[in-house]
Every structure is written in C-alpha cells, then in structure tokens.
ChimeraX commands (.cxc) that place a marker at each C-alpha (Angstrom):
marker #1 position 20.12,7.09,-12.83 radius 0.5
marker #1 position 18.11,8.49,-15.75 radius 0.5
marker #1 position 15.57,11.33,-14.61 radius 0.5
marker #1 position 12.99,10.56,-17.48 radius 0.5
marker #1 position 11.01,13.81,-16.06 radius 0.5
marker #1 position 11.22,16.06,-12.40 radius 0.5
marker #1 position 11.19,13.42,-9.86 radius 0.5
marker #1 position 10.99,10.31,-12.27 radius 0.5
marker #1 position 13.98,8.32,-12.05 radius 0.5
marker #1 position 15.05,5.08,-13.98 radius 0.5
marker #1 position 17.91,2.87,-13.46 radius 0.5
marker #1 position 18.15,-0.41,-15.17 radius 0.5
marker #1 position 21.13,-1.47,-13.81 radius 0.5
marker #1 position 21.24,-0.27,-10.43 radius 0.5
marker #1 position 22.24,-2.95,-7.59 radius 0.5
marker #1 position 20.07,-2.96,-4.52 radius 0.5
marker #1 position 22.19,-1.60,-2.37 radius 0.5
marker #1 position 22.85,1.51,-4.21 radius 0.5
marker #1 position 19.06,2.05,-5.06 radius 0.5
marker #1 position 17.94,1.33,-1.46 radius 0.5
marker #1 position 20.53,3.99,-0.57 radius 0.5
marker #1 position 19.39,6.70,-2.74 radius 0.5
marker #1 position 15.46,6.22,-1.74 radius 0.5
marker #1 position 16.70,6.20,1.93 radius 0.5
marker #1 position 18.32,9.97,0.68 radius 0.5
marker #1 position 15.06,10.98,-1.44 radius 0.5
marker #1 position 12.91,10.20,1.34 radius 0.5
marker #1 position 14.89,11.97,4.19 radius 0.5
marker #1 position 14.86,14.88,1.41 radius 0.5
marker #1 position 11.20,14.55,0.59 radius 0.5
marker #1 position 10.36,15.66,4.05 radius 0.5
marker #1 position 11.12,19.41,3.31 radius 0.5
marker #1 position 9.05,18.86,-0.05 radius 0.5
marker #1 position 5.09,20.03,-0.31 radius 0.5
marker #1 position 2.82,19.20,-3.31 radius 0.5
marker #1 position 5.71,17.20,-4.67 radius 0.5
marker #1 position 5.66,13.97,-5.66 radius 0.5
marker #1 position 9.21,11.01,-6.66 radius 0.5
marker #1 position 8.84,8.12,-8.95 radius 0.5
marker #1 position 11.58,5.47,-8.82 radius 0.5
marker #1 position 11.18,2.35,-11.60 radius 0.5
marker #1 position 13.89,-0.90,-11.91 radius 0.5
marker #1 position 14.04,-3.74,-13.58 radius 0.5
marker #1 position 12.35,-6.43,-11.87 radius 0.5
marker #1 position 12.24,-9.87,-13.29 radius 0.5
marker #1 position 9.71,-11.18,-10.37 radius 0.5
marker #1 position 7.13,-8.33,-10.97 radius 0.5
marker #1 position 4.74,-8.94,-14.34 radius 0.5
marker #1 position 6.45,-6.64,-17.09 radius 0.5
marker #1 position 9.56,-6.68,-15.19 radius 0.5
marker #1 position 9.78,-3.43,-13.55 radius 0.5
marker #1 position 9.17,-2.44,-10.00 radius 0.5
marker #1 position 7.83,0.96,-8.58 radius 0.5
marker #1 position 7.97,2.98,-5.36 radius 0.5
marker #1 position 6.37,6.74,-5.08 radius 0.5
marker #1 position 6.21,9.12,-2.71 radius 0.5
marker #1 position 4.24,12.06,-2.81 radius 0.5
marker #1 position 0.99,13.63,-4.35 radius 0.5
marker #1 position -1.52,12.34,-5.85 radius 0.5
marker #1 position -0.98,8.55,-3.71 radius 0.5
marker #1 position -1.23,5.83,-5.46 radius 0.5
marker #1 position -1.35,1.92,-4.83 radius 0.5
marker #1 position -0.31,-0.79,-7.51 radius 0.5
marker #1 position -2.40,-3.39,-8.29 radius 0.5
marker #1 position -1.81,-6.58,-10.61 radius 0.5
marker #1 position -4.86,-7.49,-12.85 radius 0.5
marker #1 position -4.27,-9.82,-15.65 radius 0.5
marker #1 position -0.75,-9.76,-15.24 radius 0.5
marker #1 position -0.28,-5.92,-16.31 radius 0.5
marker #1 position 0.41,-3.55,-13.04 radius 0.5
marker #1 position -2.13,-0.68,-12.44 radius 0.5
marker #1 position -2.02,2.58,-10.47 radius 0.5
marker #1 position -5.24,2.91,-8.08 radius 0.5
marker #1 position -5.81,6.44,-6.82 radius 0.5
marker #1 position -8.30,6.79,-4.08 radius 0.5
marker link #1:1,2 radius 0.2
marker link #1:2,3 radius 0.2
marker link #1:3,4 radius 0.2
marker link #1:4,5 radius 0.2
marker link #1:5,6 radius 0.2
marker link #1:6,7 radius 0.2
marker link #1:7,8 radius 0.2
marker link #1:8,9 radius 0.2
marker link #1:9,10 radius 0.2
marker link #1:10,11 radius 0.2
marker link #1:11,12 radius 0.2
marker link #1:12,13 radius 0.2
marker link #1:13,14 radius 0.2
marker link #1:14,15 radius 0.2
marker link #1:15,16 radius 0.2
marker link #1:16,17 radius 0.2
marker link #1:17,18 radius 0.2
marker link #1:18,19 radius 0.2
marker link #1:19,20 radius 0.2
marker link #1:20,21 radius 0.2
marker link #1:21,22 radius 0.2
marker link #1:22,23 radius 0.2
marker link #1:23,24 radius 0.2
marker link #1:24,25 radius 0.2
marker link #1:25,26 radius 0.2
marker link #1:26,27 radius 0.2
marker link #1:27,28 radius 0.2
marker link #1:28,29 radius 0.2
marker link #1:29,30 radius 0.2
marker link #1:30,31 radius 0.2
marker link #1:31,32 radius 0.2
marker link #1:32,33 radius 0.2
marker link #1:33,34 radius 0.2
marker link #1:34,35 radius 0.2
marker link #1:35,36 radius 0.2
marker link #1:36,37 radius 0.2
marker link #1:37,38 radius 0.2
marker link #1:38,39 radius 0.2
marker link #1:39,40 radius 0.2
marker link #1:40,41 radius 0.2
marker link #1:41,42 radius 0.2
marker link #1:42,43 radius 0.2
marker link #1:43,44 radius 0.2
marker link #1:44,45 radius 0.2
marker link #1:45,46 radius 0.2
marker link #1:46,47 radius 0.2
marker link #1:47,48 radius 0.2
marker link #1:48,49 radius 0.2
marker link #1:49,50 radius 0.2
marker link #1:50,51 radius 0.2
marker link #1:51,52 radius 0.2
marker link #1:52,53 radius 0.2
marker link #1:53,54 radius 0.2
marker link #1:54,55 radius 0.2
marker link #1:55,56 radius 0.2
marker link #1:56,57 radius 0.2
marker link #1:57,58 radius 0.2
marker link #1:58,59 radius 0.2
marker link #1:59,60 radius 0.2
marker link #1:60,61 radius 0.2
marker link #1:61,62 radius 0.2
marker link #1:62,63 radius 0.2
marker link #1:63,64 radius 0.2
marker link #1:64,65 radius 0.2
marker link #1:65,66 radius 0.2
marker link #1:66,67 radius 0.2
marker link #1:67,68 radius 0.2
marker link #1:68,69 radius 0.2
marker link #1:69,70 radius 0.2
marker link #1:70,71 radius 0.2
marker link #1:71,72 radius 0.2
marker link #1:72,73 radius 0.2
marker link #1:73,74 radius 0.2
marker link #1:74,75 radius 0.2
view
C-alpha cells in the first residue's frame, strides 16, 4: 500500500482479503491512538468515481452520494 500522507493509505490493487486484513490490524491498533485519525481508499468499480473509503478517527465523517460525486459530511 501507498501511504499518500500519515494515516492515508492507497492500494489499487489490493484483493479483499488482504485489505480486510490490514483494517482488521489498523483498527485493533487504532485503539491505543488519541486525536488520530486512518484513511483507507480502493478501487471500486460499484461506487460513483470508482473508489471506496473507510476512516477511523477524528474529525468523523459520513459519505454521502449527490449527483453521482461522493461527499464527506462532518457533523
């Protein structure tokens, strides 16, 4: 996996298996973490622009689709 920036990771050709591991690792990691925040993006053919996203961490966010582009909503 790339790390693009601290905690942002991209892997465009990273099975399912293997990525599912590794967030199953970040997370169990992520515990010990405070004010931290892990960005994970993969190609995604069923999501509009074909990418997919999971976070964890500070600020939260939730993804939204609007016109076919995906959004970040922050509370």
């Amino acid at each position: 996996m790339l790390e693009l920036a601290p905690g942002v990771y991209s892997a465009p050709r990273l099975s399912t298996a293997v990525r599912e591991r590794i967030w199953a690792v970040v997370e169990d990691w992520f515990t010990a973490e405070q004010d931290a925040s892990v960005v994970m993006v993969w190609v995604d053919p069923a999501m509009p622009g074909g990418q997919n996203v999971r976070t964890l961490g500070l600020p939260p966010v939730k993804f939204v689709e609007l016109d076919g582009i995906v959004l970040t909503r922050r509370p």
